[in-house]
VEXBA-485084 format. One record per residue (C-alpha): residue number from 1; y, z, x. Coordinates in steps of 0.2 Angstrom, whole numbers, plus 2048, in hexadecimal, padded with zeros to 3 digits. Example, Ala and Ser with C-alpha at 12.3 -4.5 7.8 and 13.67 -1.06 7.14 Angstrom:
2
+-----+-----+-----+-----+
! num !  yy !  zz !  xx !
+-----+-----+-----+-----+
!   1 ! 7EA ! 827 ! 83E !
!   2 ! 7FB ! 824 ! 844 !
+-----+-----+-----+-----+
***
This chain:
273
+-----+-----+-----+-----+
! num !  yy !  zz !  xx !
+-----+-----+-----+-----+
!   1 ! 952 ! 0AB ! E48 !
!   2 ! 957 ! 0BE ! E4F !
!   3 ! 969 ! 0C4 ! E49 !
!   4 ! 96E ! 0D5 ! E52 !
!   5 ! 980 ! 0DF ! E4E !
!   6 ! 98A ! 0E1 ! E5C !
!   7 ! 996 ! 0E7 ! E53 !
!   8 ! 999 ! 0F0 ! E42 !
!   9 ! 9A1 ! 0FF ! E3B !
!  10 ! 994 ! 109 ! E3E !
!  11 ! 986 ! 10B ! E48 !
!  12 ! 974 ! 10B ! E46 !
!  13 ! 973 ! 11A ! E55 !
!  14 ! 97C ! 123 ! E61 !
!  15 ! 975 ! 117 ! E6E !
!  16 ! 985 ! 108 ! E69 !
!  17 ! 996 ! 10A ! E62 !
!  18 ! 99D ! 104 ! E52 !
!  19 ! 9AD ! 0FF ! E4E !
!  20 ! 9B9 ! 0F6 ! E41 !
!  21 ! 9B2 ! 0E6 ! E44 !
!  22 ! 9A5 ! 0D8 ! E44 !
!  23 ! 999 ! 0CF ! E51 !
!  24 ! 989 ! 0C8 ! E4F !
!  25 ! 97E ! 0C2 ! E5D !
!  26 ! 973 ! 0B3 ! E57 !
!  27 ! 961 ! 0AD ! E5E !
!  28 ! 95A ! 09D ! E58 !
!  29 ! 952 ! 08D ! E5E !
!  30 ! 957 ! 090 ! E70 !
!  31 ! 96B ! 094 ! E6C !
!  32 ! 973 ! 0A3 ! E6C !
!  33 ! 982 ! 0A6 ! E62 !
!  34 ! 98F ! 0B3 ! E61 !
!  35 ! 997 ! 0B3 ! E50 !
!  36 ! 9A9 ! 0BD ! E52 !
!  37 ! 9AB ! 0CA ! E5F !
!  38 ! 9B2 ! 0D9 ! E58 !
!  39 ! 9C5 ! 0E0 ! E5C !
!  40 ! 9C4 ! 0E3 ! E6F !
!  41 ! 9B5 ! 0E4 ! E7D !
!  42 ! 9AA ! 0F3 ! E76 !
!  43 ! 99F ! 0E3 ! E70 !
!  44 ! 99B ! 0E2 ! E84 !
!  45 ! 997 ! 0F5 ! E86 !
!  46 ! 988 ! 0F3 ! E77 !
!  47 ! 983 ! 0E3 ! E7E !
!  48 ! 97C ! 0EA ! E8E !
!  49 ! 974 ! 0F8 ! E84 !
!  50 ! 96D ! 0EB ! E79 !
!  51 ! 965 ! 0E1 ! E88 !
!  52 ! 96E ! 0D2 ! E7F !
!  53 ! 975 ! 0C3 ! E90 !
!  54 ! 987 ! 0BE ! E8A !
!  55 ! 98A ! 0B5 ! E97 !
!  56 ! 97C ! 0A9 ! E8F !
!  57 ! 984 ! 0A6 ! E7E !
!  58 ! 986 ! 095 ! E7C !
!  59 ! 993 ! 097 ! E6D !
!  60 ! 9A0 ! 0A4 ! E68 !
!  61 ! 9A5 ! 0A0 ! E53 !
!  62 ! 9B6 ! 0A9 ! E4F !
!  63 ! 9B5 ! 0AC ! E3C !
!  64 ! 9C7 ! 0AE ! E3D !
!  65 ! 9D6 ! 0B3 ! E41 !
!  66 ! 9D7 ! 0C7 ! E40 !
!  67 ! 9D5 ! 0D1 ! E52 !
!  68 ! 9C6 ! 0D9 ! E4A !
!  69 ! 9BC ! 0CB ! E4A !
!  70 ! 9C3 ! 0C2 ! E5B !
!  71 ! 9CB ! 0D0 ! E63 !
!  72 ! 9BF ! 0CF ! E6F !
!  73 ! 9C1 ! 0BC ! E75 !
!  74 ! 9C9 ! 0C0 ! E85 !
!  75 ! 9BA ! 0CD ! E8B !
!  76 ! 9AF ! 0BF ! E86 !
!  77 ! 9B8 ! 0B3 ! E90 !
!  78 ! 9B5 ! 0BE ! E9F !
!  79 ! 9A2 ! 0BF ! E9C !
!  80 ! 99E ! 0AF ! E99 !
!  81 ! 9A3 ! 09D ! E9F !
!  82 ! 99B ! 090 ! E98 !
!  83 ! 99A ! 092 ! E83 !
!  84 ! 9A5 ! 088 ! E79 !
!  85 ! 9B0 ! 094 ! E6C !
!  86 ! 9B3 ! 08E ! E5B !
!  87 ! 9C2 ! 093 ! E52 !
!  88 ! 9CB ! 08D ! E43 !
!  89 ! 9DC ! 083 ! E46 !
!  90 ! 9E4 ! 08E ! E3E !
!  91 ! 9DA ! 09C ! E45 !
!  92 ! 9EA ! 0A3 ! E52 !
!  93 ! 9F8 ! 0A4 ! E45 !
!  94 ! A03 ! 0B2 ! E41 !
!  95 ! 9F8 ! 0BE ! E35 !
!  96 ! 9FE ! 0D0 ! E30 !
!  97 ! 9F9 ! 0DE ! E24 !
!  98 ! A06 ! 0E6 ! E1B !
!  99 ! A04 ! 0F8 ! E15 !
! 100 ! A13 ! 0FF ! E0B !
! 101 ! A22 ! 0FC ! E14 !
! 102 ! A17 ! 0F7 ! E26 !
! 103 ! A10 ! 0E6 ! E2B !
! 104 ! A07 ! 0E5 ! E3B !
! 105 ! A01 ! 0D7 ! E44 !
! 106 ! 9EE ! 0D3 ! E44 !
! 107 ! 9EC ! 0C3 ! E4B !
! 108 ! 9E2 ! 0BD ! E5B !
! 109 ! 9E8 ! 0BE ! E6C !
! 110 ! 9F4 ! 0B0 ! E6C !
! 111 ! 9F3 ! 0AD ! E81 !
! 112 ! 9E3 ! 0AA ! E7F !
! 113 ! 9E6 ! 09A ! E72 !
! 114 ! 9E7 ! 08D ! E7F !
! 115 ! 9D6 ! 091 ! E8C !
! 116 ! 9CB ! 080 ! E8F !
! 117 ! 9BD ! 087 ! E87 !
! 118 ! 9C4 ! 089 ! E73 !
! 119 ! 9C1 ! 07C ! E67 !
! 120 ! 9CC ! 07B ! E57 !
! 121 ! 9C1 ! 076 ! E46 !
! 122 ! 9C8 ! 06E ! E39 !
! 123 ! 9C0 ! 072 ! E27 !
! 124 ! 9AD ! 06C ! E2F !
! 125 ! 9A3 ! 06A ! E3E !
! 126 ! 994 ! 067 ! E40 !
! 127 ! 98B ! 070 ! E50 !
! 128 ! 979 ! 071 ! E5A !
! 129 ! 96A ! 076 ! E52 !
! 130 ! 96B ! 076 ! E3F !
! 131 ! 97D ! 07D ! E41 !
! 132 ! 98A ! 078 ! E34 !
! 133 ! 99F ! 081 ! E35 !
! 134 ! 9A7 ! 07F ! E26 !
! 135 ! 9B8 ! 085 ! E20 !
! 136 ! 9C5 ! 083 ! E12 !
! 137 ! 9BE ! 08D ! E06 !
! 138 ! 9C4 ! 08B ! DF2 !
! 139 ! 9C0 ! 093 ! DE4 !
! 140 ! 9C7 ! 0A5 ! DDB !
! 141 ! 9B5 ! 0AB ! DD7 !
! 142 ! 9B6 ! 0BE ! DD8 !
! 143 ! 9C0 ! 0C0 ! DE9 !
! 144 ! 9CF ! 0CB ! DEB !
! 145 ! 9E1 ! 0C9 ! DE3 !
! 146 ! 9E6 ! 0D4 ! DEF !
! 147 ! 9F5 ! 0CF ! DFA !
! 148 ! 9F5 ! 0DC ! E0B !
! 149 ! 9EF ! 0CE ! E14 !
! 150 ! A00 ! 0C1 ! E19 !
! 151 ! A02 ! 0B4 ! E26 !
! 152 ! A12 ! 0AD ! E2C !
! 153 ! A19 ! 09C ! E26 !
! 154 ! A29 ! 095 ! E28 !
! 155 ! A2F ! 0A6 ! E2F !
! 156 ! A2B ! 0B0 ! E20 !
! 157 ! A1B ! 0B9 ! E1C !
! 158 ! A10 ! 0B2 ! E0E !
! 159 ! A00 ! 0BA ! E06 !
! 160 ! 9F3 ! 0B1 ! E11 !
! 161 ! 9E7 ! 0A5 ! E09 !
! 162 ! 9DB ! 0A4 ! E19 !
! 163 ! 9DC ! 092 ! E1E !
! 164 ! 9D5 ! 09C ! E2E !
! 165 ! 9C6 ! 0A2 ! E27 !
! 166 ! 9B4 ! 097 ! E2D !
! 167 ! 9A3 ! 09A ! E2A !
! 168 ! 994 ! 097 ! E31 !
! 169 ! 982 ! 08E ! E2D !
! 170 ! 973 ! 091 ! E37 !
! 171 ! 962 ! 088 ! E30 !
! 172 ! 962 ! 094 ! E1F !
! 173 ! 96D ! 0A2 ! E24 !
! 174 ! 980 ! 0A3 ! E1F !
! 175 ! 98C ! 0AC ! E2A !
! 176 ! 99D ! 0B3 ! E25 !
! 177 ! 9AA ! 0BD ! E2C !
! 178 ! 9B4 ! 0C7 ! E1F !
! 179 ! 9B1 ! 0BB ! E10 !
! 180 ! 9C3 ! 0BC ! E0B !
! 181 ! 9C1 ! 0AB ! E01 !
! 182 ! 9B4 ! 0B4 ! DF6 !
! 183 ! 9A2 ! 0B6 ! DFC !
! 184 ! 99F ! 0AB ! DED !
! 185 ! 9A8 ! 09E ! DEE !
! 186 ! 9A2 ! 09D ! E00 !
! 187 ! 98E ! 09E ! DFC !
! 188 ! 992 ! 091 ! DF0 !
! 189 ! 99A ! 085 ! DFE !
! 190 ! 98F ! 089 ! E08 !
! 191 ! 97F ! 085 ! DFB !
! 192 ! 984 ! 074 ! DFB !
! 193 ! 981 ! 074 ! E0D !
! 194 ! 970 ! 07B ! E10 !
! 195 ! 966 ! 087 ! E04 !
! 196 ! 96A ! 09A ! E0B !
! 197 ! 95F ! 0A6 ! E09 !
! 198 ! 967 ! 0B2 ! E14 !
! 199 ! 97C ! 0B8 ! E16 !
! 200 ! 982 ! 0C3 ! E23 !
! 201 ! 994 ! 0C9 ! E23 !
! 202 ! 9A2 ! 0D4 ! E1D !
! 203 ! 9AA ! 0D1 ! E0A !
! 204 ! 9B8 ! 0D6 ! E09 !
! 205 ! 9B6 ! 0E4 ! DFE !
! 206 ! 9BF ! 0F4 ! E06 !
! 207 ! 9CE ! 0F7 ! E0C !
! 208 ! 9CC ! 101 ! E1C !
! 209 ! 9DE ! 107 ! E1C !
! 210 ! 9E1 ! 10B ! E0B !
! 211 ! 9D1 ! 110 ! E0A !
! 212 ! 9D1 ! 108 ! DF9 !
! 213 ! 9BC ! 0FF ! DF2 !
! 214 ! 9C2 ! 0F0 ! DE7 !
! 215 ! 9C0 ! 0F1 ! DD4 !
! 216 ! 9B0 ! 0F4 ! DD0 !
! 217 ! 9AC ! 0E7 ! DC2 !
! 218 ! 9B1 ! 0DA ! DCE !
! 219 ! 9A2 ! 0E1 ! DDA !
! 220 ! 997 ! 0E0 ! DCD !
! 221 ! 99A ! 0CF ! DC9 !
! 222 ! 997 ! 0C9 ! DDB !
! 223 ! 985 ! 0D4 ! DDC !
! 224 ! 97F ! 0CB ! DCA !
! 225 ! 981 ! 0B8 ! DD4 !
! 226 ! 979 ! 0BE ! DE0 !
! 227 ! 96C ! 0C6 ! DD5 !
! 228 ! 966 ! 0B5 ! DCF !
! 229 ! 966 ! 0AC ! DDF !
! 230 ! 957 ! 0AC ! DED !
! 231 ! 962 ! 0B4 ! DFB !
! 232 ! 961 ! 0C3 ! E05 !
! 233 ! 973 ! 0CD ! E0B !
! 234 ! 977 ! 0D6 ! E1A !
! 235 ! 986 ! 0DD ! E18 !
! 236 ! 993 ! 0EB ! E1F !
! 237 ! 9A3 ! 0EA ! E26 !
! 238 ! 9B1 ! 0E4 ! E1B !
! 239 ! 9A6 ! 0E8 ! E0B !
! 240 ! 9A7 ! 0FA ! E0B !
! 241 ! 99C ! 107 ! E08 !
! 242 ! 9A0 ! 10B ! DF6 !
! 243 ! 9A0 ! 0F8 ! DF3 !
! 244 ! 98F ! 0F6 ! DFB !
! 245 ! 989 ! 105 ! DF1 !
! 246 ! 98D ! 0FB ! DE0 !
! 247 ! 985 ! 0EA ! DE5 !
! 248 ! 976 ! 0F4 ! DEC !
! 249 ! 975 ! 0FB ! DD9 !
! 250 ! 973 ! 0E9 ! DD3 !
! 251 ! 968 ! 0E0 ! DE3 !
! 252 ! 95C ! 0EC ! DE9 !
! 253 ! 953 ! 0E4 ! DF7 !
! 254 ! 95D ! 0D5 ! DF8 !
! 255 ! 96B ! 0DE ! E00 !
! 256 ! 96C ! 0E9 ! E11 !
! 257 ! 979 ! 0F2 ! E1B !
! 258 ! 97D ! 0ED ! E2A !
! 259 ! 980 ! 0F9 ! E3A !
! 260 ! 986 ! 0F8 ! E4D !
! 261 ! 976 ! 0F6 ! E58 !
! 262 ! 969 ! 0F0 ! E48 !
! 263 ! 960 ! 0DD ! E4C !
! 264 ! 958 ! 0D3 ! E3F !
! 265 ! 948 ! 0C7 ! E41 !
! 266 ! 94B ! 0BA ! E33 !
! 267 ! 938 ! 0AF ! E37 !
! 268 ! 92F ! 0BF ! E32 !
! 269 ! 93C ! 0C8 ! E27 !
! 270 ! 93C ! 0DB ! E33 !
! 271 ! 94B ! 0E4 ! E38 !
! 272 ! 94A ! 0EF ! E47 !
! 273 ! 955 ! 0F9 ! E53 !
+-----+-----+-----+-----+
***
């Protein structure tokens, strides 16, 4: 399998462009996969640097539902007709942030909700290939209390609980977006699927806008489960720099940032750019 970053917050050279967002472009066993597409088209500028076809994707995953993960649907629309795009039901929902006084909405691209080509999971779906969606995460294991995140029910906003929020299974390697039901409890859902031995994703560690790393002793907690499993991480995005920083402290090897333009062989274990 060969993961590459399409889009990050930062980039591994001057050659692509990062953003506040994620994409990851997935090779294995004939199917190519796009797992979310970042906040708006730039994914499409670093694909042609990055020699990567997407007009032959065969699947676009939505993690969920924040324009930085699928702000990038309708450019994707336009360069490629045939994959099937998997989104949660839930996935084009009202979803805000709220800072201070302001709340701002962050959701997908509502006229975009009803093209041919979307499918709507519910909770599981099983796809080609040794490929397994899974949602409705539960569990409080060392995620954020935190409640900038809301959604819209019933005409008033709620803290959101992300009902929205899938991840993905490929052979041995777990995908996930932002991780916002805890990276934990996620790994652990997702253990009782297939054994992982590798994650890629954000987790939800940093707030970008208040600029604010969450409590250290709750990182910590998250690095020593991982410590004592046989996984290796590739993480940036959501998770922070001061966040990854702490984690690093406690895994060593078994965890790396991730960056705009960087690809990953998983068969012989190399990383290249």
């Amino acid at each position: 399998m060969k993961v590459t970053v399409l889009i990050e917050n930062t980039a591994c050279s001057t050659h692509v462009k990062a953003q506040n967002g994620l994409s990851f472009f997935v090779e294995n066993q004939g199917l190519t996969i796009l797992f979310d597409c970042g906040a708006n088209g730039l994914f499409v500028e670093n694909v042609e640097k990055l020699g990567v076809d997407i007009s032959a994707v065969d699947y676009l995953i939505i993690s969920h539902g924040h324009y930085d993960h699928g702000g990038g649907l309708g450019y994707f629309l336009k360069e490629n007709d045939k994959a099937k795009i998997i989104v949660s039901q839930y996935a084009f929902n009202d979803y805000y942030f709220k800072a201070l006084f302001v709340k701002k909405y962050i959701g997908l691209d509502k006229a975009l909700k009803n093209n041919k080509r979307i499918v709507f999971a519910n909770q599981a779906l099983t796809l080609d290939n040794n490929m397994f969606l899974f949602s409705n995460i539960t569990g409080c294991k060392f995620r954020s209390s935190k409640s900038e995140l809301l959604k819209r029910e019933n005409g008033k906003l709620i803290p959101d609980d992300f009902q929205h929020e899938q991840c993905l299974i490929i052979d041995n390697v777990l995908f996930s977006g932002c991780s916002h039901t805890g990276i934990v409890n996620i790994y652990e859902k997702a253990k009782g699927i297939k054994d992982i031995k590798h994650i890629f994703g954000g987790f939800h560690l940093y707030n970008p806008v208040t600029k604010q790393t969450e409590n250290k002793v709750l990182i910590e907690n998250i690095a020593n489960v991982f410590k004592n499993e046989n996984v290796k991480i590739y993480t940036g995005h959501c998770t922070g720099k001061n966040a990854f920083r702490i984690l690093k402290s406690v895994l060593g090897d078994k965890i790396e940032e991730i960056s705009t333009g960087r690809s990953y062989n998983l068969e012989d274990n190399t990383d290249y750019e």
